[in-house]
C-alpha positions as CSV (number, residue, x, y, z in Angstrom):
1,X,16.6,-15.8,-0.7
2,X,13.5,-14.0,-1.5
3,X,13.2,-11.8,-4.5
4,X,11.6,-9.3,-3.7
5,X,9.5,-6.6,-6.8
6,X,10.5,-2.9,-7.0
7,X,7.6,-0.7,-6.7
8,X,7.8,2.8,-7.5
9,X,6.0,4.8,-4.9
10,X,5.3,7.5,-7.1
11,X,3.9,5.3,-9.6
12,X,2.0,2.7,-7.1
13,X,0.5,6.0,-5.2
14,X,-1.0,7.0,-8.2
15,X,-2.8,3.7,-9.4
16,X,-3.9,3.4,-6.3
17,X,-6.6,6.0,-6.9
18,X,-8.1,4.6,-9.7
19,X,-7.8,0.4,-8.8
20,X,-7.5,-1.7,-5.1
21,X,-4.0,-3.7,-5.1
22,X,-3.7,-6.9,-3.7
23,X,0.1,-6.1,-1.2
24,X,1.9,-9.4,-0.3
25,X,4.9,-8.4,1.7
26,X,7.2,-9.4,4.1
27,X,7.4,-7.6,7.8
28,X,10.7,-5.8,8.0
29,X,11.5,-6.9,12.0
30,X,9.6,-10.8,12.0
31,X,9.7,-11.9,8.1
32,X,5.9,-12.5,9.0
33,X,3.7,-12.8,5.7
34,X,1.4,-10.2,5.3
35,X,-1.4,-9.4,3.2
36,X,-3.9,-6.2,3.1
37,X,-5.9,-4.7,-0.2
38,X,-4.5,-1.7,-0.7
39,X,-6.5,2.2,-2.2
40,X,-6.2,5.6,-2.5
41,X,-9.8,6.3,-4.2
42,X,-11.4,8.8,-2.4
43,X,-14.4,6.6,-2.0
44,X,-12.9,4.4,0.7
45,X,-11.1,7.2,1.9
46,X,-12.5,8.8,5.2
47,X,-15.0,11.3,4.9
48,X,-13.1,14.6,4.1
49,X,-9.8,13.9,3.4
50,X,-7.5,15.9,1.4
51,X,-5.7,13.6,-1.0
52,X,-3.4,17.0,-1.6
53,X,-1.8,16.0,2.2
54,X,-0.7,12.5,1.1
55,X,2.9,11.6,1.7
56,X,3.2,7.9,0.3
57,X,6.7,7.2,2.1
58,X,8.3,7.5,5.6
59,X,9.8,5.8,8.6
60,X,13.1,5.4,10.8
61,X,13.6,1.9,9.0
62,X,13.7,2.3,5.9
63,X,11.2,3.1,2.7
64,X,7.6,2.4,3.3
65,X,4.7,2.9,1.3
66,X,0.9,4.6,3.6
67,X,-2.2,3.0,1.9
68,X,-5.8,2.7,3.0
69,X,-6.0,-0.5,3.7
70,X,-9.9,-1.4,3.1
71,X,-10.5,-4.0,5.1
72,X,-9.2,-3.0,8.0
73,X,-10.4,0.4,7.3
74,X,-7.3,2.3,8.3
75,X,-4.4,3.4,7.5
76,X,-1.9,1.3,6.9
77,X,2.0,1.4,6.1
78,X,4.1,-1.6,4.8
79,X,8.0,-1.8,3.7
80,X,7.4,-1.1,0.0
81,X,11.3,-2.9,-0.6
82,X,9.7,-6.1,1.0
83,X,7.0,-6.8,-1.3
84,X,6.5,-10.5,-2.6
85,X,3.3,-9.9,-5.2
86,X,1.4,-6.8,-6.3
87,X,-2.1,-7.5,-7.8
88,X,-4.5,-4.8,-9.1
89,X,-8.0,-6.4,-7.8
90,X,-11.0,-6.1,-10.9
91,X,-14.4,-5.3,-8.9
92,X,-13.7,-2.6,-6.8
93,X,-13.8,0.5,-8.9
């Protein structure tokens, strides 16, 4: 059985707009593996947006933490109980 880290959304919301986090975590419905590089700076933010509207949680499944995911450039939600390794990323401030 996996062991999965307790983030506090609260908490992860809000150092996420000062460092990119490295999410590992585990798709609710498959198990798939995921990774994505997660940030709330207003610099990789879309042009405009309010970070005052921000709601880090939601869904019909359970608790899930919305991130800009900066790769992708998008948003992004994943299951913020499933999460197999968090890593603040140096470099992207």
């Amino acid at each position: 059985m996996i062991a999965y880290m307790q983030i506090n959304p609260q908490r992860f919301s809000q150092d996420l707009q000062f460092c990119v986090a490295e999410v590992i975590f585990d798709m609710r419905e498959t198990d798939e593996r995921r990774v994505l590089r997660a940030k709330l700076l207003l610099r990789y933010l879309p042009e405009g947006y309010d970070m005052k509207t921000y709601v880090p949680t939601g869904g019909d499944q359970g608790l899930n933490m919305l991130v800009w995911d900066i790769d992708a450039r998008g948003w992004r939600a994943f299951p913020i109980d499933r999460v197999v390794s968090c890593q603040m990323l140096p470099g992207y401030n």
